[in-house]
C-alpha positions in Angstrom: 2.5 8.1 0.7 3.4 7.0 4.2 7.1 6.1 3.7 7.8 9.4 2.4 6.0 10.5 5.3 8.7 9.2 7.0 10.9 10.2 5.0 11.4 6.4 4.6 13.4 5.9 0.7 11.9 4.1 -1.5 12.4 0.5 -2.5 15.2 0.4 -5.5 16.7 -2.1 -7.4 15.7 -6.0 -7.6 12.9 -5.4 -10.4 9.1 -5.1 -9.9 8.6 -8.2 -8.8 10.9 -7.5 -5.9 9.6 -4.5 -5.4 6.1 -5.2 -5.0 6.7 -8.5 -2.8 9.2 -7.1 -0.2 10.4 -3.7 -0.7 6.9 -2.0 -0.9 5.5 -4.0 2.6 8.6 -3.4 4.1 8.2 0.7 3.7 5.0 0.5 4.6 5.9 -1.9 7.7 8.7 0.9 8.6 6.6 4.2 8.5 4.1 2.5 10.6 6.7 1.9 13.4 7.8 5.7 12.8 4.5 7.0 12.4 2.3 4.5 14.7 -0.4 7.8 14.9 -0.9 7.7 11.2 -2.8 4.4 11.7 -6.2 3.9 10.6 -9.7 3.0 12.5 -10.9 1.7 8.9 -9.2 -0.4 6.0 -10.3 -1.5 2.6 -8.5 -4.0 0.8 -10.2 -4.2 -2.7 -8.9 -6.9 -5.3 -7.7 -8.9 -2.4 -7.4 -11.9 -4.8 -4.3 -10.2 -6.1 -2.8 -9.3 -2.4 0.4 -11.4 -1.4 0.3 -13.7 2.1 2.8 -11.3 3.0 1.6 -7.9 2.7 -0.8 -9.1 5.2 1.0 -8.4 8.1 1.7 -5.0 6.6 -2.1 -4.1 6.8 -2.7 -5.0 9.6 -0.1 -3.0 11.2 -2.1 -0.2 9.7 -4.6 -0.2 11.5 -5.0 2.1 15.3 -6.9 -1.4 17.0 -7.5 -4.8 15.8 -10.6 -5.8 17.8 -12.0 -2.0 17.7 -10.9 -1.5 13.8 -12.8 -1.9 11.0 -11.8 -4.3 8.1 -13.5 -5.0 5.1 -12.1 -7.0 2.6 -13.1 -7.3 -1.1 -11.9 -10.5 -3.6 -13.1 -12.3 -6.5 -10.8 -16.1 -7.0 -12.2 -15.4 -10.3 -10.8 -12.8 -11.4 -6.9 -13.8 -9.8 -4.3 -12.3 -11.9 -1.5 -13.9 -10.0 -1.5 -17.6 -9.3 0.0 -17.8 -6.3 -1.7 -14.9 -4.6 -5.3 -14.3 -2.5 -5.8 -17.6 -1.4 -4.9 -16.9 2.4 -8.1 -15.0 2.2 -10.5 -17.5 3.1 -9.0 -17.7 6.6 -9.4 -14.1 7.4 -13.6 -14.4 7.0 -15.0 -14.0 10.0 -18.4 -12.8 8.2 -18.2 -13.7 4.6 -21.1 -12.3 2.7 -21.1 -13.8 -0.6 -22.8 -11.8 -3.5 -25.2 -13.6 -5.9 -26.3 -11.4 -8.7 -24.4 -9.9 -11.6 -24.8 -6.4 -12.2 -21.8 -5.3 -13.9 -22.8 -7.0 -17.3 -25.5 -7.5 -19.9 -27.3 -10.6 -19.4 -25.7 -11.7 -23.1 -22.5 -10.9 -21.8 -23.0 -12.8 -18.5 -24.3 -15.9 -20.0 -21.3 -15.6 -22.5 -19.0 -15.6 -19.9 -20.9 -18.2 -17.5 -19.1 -21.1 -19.0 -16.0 -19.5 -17.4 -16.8 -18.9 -14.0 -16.1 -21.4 -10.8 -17.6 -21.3 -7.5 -21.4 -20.6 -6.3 -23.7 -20.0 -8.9 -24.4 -16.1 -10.0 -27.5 -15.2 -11.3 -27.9 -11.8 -13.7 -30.1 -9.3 -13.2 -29.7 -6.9 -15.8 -31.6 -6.4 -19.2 -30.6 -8.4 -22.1 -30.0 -5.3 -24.3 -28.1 -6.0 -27.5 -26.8 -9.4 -28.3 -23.1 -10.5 -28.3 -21.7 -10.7 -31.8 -18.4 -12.0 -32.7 -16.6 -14.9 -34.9 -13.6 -15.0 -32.6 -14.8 -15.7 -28.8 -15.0 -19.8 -28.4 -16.6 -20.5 -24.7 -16.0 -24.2 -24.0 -19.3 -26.3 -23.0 
């Protein structure tokens, strides 16, 4: 979107990995210095648990002002797909707001999957609808 705003190429060659850890920031880092009024007043970073350390810097140029902009950023340790990634998070809280119930699942589902989960303690609060069934899911405990 933006680098080719800027008529900025994209990245090429060195592999996704490559790609997604340096090329992709960097693009965005570049159309932002050619573009600095395509900035932003608000940013959402959802899956944050997945975001790099250094593709920070690259949001935050996005946005128009750092003490007037709006940042809200969404992340879940539990559901990290990348080991090594979303765990300079924590020190960007300035007003953490932690949610407590689950409403994305059944309750069989969530107390399936309880066993699974680490950190504060979720509590469901959905209907227990129709019971798990299955002869191939072990949950430790």
């Amino acid at each position: 979107g933006r680098a080719a705003a800027a008529n900025i190429p994209g990245p090429g060659g060195g592999g996704q990995r490559l790609m997604y850890s340096k090329g992709l920031p960097d693009a965005l880092v570049s159309s932002m210095e050619l573009l600095p009024n395509s900035r932003y007043d608000a940013i959402i970073v959802d899956e944050c648990q997945d975001c790099l350390a250094d593709w920070w810097s690259s949001i935050e140029l996005c946005m128009r002002s750092e003490q007037d902009g709006i940042l809200y950023v969404f992340h879940d340790p539990n559901q990290r797909v990348y080991p090594s990634s979303g765990r300079f998070v924590s020190a960007l809280s300035r007003s953490p707001l932690t949610l407590s119930r689950n409403v994305r699942n059944t309750r069989h589902i969530f107390d399936l999957a309880r066993p699974l989960f680490a950190g504060a303690r979720y509590l469901s609060a959905v209907p227990d609808a129709t019971p798990v069934q299955s002869d191939r899911i072990r949950v430790p405990g």
